[in-house]
HTML snippet that shows the backbone in 3Dmol.js (N, CA, C, O; Angstrom):
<script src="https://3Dmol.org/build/3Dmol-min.js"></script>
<div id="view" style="width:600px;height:400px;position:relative"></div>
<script>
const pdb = `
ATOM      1  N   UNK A   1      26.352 102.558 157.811  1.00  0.00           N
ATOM      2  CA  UNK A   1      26.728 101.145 157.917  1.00  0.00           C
ATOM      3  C   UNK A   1      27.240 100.660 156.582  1.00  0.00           C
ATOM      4  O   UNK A   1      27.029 101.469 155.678  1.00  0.00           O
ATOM      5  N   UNK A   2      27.804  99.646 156.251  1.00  0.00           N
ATOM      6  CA  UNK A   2      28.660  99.320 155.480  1.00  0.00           C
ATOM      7  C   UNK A   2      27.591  98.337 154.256  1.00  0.00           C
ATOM      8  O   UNK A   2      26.383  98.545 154.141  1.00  0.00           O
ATOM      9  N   UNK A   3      28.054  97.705 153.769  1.00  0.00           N
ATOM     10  CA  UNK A   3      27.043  96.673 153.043  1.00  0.00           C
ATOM     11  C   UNK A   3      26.500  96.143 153.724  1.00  0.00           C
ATOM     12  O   UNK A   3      26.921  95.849 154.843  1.00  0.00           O
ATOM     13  N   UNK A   4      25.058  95.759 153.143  1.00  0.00           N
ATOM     14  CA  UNK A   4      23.903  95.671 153.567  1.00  0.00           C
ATOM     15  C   UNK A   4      23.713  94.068 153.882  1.00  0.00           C
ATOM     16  O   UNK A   4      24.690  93.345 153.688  1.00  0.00           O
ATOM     17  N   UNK A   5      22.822  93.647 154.232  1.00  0.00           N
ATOM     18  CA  UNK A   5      22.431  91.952 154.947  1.00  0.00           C
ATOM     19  C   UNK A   5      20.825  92.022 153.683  1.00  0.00           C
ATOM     20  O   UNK A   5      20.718  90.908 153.171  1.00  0.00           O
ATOM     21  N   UNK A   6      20.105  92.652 153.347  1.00  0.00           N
ATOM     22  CA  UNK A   6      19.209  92.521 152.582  1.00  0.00           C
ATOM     23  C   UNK A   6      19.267  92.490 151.227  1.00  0.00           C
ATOM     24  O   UNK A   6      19.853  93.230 150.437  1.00  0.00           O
ATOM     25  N   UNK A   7      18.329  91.186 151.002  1.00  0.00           N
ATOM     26  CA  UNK A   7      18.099  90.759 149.284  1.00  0.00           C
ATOM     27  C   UNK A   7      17.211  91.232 148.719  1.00  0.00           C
ATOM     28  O   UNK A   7      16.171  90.744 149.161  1.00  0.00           O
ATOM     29  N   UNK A   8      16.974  92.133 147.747  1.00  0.00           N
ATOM     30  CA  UNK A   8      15.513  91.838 147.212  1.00  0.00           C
ATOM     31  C   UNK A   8      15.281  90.755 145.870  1.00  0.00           C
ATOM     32  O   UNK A   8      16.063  90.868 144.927  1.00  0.00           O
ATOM     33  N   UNK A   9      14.474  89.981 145.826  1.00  0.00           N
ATOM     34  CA  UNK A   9      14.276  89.084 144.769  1.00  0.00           C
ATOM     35  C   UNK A   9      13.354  89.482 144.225  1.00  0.00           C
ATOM     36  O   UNK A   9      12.530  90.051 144.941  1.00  0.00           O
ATOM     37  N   UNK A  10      13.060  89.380 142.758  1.00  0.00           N
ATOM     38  CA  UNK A  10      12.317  89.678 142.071  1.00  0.00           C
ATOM     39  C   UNK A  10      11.626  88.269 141.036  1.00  0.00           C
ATOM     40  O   UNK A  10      12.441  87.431 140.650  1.00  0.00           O
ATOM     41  N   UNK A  11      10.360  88.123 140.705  1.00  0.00           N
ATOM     42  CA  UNK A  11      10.049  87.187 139.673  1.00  0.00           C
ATOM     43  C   UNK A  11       9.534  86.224 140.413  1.00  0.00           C
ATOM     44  O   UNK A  11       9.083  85.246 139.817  1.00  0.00           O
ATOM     45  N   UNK A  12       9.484  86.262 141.715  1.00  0.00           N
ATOM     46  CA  UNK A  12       8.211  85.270 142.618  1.00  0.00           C
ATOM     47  C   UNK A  12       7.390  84.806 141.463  1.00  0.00           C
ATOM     48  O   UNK A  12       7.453  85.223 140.307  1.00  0.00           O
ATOM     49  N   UNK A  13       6.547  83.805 141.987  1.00  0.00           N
ATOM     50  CA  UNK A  13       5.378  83.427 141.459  1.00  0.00           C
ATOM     51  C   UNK A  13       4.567  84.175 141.984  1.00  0.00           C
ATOM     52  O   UNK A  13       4.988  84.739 142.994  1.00  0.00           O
ATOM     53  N   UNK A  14       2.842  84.556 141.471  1.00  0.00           N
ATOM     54  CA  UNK A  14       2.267  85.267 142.379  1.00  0.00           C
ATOM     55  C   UNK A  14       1.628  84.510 143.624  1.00  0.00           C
ATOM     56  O   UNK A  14       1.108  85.055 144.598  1.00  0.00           O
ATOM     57  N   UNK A  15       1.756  83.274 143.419  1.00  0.00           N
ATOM     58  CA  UNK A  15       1.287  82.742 144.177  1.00  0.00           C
ATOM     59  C   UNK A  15       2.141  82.334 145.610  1.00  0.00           C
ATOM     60  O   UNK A  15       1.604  81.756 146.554  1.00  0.00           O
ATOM     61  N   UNK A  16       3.329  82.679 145.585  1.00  0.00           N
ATOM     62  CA  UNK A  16       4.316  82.867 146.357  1.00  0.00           C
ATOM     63  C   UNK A  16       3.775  82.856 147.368  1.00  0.00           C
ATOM     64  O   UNK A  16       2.596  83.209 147.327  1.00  0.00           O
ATOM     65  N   UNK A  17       4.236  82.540 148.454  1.00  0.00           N
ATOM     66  CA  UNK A  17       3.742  82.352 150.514  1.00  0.00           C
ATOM     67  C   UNK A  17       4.861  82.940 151.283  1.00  0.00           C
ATOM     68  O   UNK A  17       5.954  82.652 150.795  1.00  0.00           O
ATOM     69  N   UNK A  18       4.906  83.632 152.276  1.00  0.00           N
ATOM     70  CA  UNK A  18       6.641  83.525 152.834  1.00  0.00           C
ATOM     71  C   UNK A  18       7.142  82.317 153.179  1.00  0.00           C
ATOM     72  O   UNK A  18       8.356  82.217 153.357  1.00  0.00           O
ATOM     73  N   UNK A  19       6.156  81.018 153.353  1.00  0.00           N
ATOM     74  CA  UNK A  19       7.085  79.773 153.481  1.00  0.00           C
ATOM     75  C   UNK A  19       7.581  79.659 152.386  1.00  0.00           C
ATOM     76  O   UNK A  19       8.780  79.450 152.565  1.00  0.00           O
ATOM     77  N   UNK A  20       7.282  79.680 151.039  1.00  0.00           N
ATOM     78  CA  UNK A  20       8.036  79.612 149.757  1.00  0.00           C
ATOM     79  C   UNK A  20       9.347  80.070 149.890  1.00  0.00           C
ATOM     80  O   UNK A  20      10.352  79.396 149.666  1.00  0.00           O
ATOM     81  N   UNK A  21       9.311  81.386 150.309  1.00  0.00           N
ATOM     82  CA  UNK A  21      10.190  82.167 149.978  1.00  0.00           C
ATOM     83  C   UNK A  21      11.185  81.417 151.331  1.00  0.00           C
ATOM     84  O   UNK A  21      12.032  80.783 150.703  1.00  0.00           O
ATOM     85  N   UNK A  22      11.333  81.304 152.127  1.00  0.00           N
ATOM     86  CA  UNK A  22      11.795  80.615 153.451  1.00  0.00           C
ATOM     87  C   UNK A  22      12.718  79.464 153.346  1.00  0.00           C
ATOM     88  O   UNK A  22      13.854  79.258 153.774  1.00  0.00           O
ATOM     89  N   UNK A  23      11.464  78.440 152.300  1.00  0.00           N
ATOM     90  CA  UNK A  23      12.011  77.120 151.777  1.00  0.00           C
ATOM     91  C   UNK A  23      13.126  77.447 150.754  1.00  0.00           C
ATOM     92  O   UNK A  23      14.090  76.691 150.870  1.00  0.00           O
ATOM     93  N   UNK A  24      13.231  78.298 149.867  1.00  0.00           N
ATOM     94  CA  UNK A  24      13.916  78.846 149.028  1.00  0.00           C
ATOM     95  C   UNK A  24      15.244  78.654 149.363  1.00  0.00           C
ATOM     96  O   UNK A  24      16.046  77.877 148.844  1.00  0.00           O
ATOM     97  N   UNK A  25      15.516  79.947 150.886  1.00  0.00           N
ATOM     98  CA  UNK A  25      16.661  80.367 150.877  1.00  0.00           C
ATOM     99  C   UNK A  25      16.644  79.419 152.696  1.00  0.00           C
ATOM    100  O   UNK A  25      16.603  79.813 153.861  1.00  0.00           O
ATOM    101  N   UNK A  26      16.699  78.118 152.046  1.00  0.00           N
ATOM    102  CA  UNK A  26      16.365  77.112 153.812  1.00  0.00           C
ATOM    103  C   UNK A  26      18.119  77.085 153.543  1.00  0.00           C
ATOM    104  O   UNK A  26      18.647  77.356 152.464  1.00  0.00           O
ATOM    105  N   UNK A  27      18.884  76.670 154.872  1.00  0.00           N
ATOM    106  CA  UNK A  27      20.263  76.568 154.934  1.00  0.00           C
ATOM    107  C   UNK A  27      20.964  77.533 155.014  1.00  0.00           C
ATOM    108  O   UNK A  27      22.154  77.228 154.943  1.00  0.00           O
ATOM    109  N   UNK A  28      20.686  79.089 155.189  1.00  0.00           N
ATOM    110  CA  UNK A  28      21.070  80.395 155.032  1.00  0.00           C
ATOM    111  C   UNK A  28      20.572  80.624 156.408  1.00  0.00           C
ATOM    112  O   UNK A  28      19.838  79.960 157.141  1.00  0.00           O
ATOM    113  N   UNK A  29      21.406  82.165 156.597  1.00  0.00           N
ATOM    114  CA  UNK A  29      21.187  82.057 158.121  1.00  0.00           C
ATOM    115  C   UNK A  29      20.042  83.484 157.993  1.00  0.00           C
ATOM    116  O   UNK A  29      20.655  84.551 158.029  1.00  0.00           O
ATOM    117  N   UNK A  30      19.111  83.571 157.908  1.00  0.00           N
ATOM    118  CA  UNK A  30      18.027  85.086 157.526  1.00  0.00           C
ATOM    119  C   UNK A  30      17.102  85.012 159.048  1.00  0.00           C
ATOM    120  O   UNK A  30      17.105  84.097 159.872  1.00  0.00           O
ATOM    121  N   UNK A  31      16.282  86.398 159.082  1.00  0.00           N
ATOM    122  CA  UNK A  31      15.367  86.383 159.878  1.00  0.00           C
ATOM    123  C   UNK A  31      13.972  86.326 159.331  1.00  0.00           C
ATOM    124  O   UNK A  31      13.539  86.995 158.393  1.00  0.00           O
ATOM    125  N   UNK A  32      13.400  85.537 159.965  1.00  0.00           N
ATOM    126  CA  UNK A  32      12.247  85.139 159.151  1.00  0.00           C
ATOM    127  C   UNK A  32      10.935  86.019 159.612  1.00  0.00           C
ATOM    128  O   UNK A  32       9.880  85.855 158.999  1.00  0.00           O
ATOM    129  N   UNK A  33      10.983  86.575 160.259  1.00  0.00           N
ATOM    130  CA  UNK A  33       9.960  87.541 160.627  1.00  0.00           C
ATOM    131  C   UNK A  33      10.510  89.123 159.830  1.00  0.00           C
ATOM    132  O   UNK A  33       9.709  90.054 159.742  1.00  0.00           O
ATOM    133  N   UNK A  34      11.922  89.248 159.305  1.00  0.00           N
ATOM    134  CA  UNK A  34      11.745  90.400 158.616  1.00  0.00           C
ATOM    135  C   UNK A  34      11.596  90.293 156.842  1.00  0.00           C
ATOM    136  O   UNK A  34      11.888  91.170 156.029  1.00  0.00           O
ATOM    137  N   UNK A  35      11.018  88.849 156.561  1.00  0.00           N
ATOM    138  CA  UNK A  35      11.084  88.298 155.074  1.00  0.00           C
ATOM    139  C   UNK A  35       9.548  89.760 155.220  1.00  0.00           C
ATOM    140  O   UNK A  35       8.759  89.891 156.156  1.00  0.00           O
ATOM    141  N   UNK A  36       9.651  90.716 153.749  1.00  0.00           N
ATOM    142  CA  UNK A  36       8.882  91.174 152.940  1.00  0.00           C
ATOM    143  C   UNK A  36       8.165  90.890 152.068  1.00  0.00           C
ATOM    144  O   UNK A  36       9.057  90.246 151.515  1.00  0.00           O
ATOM    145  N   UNK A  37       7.324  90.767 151.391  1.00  0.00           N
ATOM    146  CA  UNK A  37       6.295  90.446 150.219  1.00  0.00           C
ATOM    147  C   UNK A  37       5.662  92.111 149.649  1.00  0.00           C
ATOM    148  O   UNK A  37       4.822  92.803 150.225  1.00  0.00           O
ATOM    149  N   UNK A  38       6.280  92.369 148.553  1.00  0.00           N
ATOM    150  CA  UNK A  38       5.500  93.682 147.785  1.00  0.00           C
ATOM    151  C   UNK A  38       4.329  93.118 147.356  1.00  0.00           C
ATOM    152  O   UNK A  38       4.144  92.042 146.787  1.00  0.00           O
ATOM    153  N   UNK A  39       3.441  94.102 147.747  1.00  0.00           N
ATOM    154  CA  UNK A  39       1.909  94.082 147.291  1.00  0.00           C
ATOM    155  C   UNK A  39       2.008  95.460 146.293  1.00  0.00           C
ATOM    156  O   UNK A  39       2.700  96.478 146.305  1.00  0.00           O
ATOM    157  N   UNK A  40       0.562  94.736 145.125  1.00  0.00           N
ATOM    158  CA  UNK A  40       0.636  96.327 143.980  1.00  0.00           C
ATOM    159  C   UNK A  40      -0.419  96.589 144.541  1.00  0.00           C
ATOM    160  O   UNK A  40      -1.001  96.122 145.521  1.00  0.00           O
ATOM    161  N   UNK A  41      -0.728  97.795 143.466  1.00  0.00           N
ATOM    162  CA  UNK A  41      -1.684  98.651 143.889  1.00  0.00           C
ATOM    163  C   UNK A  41      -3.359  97.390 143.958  1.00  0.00           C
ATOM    164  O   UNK A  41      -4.412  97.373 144.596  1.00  0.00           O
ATOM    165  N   UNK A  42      -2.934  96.834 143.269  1.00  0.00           N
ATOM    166  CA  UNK A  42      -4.612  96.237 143.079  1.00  0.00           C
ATOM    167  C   UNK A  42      -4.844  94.879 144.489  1.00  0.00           C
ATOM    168  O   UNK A  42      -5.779  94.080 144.538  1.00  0.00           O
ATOM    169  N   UNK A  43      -3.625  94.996 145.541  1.00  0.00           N
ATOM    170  CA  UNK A  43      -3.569  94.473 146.169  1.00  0.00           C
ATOM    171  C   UNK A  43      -3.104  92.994 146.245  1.00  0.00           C
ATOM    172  O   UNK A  43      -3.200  92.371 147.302  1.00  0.00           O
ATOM    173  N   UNK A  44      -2.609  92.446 145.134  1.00  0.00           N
ATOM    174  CA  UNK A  44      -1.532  91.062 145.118  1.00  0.00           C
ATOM    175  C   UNK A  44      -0.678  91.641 144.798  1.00  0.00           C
ATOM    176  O   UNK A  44      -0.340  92.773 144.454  1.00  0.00           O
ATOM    177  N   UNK A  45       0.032  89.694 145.120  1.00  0.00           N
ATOM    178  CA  UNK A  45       2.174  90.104 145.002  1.00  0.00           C
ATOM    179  C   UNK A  45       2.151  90.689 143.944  1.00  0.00           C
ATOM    180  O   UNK A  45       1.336  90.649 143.022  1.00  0.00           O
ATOM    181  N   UNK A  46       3.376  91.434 144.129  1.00  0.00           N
ATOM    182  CA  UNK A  46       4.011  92.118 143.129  1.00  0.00           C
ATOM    183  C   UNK A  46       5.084  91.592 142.719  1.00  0.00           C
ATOM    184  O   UNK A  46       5.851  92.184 141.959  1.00  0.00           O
ATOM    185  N   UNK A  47       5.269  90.509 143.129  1.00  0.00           N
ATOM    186  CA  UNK A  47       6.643  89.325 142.845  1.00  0.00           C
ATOM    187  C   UNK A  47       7.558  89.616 143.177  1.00  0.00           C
ATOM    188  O   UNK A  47       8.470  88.948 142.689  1.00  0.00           O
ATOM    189  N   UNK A  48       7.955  90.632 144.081  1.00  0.00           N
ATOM    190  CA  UNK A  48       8.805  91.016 144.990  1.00  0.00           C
ATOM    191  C   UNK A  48       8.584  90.683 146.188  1.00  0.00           C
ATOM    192  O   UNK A  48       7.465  90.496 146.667  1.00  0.00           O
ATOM    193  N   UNK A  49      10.296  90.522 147.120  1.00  0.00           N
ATOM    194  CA  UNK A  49      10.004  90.349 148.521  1.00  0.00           C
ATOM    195  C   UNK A  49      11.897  90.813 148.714  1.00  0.00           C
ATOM    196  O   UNK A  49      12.957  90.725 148.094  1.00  0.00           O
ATOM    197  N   UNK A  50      11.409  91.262 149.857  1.00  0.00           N
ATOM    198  CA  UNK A  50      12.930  91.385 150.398  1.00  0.00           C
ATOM    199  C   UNK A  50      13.283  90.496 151.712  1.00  0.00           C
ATOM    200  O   UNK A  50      12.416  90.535 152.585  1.00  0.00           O
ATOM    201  N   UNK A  51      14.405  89.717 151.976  1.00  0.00           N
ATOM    202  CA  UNK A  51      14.648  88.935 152.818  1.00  0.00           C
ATOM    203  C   UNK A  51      16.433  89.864 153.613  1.00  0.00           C
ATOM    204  O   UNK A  51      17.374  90.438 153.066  1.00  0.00           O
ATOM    205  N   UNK A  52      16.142  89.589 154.879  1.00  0.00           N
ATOM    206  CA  UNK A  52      17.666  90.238 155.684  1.00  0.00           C
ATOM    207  C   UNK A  52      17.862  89.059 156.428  1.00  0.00           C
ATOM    208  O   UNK A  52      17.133  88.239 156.986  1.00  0.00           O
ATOM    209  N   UNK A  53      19.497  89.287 156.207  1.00  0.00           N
ATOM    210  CA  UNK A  53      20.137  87.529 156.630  1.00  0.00           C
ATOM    211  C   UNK A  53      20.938  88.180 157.900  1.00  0.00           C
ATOM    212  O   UNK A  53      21.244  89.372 157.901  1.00  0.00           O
ATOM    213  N   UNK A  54      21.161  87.549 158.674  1.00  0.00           N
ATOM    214  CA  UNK A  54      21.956  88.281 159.909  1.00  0.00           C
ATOM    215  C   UNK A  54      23.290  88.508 159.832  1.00  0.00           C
ATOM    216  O   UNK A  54      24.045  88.555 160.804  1.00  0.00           O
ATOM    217  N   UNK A  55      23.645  88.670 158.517  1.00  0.00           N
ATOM    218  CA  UNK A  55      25.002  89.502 158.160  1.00  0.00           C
ATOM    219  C   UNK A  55      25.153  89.400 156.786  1.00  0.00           C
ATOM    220  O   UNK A  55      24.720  88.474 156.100  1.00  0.00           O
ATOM    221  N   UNK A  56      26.050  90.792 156.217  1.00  0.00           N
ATOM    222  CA  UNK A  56      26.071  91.185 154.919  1.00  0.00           C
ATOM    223  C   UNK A  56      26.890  89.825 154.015  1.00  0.00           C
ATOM    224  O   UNK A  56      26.627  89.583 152.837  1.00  0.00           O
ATOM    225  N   UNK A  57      27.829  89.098 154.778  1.00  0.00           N
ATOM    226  CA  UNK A  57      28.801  88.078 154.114  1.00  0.00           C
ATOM    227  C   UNK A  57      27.684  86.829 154.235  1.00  0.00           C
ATOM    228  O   UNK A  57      27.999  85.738 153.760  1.00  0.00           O
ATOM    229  N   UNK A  58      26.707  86.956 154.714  1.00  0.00           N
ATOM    230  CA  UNK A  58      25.432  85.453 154.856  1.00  0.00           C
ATOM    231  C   UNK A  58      24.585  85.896 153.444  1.00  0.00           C
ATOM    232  O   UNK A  58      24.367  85.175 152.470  1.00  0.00           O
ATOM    233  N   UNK A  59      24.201  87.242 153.638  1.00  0.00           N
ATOM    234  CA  UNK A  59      23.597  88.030 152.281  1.00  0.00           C
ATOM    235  C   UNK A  59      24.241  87.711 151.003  1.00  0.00           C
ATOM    236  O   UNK A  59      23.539  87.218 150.120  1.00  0.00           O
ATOM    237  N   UNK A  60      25.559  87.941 150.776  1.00  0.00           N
ATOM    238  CA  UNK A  60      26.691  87.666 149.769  1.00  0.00           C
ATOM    239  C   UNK A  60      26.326  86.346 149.470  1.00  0.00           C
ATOM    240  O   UNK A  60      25.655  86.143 148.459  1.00  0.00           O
ATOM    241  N   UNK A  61      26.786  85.086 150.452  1.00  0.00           N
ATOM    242  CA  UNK A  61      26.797  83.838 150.210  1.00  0.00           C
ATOM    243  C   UNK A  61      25.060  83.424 149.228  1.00  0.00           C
ATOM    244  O   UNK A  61      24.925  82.975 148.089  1.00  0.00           O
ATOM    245  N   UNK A  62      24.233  83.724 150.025  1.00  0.00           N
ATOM    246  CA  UNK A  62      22.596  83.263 149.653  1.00  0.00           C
ATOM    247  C   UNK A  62      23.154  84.392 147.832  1.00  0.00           C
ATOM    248  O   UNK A  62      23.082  83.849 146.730  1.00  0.00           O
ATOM    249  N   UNK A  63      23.437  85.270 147.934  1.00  0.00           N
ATOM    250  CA  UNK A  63      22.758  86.030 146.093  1.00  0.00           C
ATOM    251  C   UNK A  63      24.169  85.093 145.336  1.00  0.00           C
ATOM    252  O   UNK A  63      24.038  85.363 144.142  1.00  0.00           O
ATOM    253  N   UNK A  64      24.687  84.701 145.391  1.00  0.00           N
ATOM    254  CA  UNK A  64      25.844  83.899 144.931  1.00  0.00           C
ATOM    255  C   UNK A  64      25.544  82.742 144.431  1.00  0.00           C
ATOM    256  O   UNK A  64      25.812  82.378 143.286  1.00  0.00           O
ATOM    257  N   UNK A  65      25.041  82.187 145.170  1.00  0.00           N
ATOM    258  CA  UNK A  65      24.476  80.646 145.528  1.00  0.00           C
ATOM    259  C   UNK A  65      22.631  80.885 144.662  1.00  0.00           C
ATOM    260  O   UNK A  65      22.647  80.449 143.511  1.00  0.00           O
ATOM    261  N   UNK A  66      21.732  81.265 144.941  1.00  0.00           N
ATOM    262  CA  UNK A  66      20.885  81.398 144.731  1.00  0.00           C
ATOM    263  C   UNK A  66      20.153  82.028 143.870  1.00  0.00           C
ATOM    264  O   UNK A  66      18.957  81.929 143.596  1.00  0.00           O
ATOM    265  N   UNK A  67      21.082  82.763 143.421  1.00  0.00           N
ATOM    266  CA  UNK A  67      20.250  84.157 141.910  1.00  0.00           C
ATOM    267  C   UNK A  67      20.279  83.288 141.093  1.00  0.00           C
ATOM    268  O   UNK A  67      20.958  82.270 141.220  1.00  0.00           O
ATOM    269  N   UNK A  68      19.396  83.598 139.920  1.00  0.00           N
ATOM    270  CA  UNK A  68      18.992  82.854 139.278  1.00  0.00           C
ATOM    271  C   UNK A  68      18.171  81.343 139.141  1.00  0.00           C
ATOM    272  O   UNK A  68      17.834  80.821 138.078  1.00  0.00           O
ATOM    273  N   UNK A  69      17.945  80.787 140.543  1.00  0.00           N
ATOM    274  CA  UNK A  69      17.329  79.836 140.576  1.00  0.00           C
ATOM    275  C   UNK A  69      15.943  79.311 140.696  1.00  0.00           C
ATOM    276  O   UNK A  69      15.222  80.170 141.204  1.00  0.00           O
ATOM    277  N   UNK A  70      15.536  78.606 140.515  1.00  0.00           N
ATOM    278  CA  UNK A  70      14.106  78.659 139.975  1.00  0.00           C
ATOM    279  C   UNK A  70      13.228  78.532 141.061  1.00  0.00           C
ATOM    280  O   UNK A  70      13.933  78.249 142.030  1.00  0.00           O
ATOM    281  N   UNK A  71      11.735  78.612 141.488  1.00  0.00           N
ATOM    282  CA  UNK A  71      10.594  78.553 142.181  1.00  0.00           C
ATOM    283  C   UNK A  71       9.927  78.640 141.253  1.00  0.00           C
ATOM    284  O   UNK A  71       9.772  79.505 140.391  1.00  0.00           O
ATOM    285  N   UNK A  72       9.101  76.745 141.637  1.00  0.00           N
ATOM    286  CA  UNK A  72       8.190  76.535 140.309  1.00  0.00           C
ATOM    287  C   UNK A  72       8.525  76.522 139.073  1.00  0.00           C
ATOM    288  O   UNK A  72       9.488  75.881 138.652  1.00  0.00           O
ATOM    289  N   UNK A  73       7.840  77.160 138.431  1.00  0.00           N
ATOM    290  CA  UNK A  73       8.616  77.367 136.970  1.00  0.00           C
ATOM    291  C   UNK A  73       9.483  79.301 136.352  1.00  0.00           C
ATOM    292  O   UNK A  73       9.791  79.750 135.248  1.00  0.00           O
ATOM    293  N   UNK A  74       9.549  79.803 137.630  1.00  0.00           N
ATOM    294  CA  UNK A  74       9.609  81.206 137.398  1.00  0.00           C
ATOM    295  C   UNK A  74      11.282  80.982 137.758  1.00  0.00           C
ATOM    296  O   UNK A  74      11.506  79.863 138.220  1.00  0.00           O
ATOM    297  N   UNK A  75      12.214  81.670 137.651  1.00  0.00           N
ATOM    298  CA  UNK A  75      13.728  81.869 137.747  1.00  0.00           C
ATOM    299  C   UNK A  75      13.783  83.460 138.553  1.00  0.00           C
ATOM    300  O   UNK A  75      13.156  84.443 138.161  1.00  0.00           O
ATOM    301  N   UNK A  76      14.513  83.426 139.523  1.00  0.00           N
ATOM    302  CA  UNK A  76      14.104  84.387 140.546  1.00  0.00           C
ATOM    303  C   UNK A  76      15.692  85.282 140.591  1.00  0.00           C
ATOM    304  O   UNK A  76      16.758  84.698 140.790  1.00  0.00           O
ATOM    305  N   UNK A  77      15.590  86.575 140.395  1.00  0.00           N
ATOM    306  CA  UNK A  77      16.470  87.483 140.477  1.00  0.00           C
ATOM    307  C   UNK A  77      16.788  88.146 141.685  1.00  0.00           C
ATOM    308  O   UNK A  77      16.185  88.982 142.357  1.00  0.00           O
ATOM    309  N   UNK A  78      17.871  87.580 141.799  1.00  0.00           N
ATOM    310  CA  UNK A  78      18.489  88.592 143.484  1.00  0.00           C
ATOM    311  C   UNK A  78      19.027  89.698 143.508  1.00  0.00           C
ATOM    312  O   UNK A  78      19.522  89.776 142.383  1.00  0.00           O
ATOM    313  N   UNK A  79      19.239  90.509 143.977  1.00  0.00           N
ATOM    314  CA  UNK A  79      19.577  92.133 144.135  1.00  0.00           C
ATOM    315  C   UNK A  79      20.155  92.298 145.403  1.00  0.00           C
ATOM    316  O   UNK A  79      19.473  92.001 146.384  1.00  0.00           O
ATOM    317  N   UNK A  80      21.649  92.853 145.597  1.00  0.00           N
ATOM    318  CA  UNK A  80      21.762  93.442 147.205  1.00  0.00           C
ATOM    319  C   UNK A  80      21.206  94.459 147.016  1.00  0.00           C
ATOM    320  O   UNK A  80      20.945  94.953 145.920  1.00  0.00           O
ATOM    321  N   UNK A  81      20.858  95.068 148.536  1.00  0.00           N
ATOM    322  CA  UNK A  81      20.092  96.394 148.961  1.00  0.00           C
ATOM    323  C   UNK A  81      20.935  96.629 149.997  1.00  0.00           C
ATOM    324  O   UNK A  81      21.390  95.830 150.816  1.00  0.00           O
ATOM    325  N   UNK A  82      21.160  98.200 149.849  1.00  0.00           N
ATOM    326  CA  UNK A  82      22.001  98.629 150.760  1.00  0.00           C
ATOM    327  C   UNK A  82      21.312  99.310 151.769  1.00  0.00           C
ATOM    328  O   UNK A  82      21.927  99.792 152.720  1.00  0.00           O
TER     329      UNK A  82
END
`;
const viewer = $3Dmol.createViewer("view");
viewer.addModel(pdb, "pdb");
viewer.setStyle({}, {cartoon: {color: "spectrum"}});
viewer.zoomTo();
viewer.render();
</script>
């Protein structure tokens, strides 16, 4: 398949929720039952989560629009994933 529909963001807060992450990227067209949250080994966030938008050009638009922008006081890094 061609380019991908999934973000991974990095730099969550740890206190992060998937509604956080939801409210974040609100106005984007994503599926909200496939939003991710990395857990570490000691069992909290790992300040990662990956979110899939229902197409790679919806994916494009949200890391365009959205990298770099803040939650809370943390500034959150977007990544495509292929």
């Amino acid at each position: 398949a061609g380019g991908g529909s999934t973000i991974k963001v990095r730099g969550l807060p740890f206190r992060a929720t998937l509604n956080d992450i939801a409210d974040f990227f609100r106005g984007y067209d994503f599926v909200p039952e496939l939003i991710q949250m990395g857990i570490g080994a000691d069992g909290r966030s790992s300040g990662e989560a990956w979110i899939t938008f229902t197409s790679p050009s919806e994916a494009t638009r949200a890391l365009m629009d959205r990298n770099r922008q803040s939650m809370g006081n943390r500034y959150l890094e977007l990544f495509a994933c292929n």
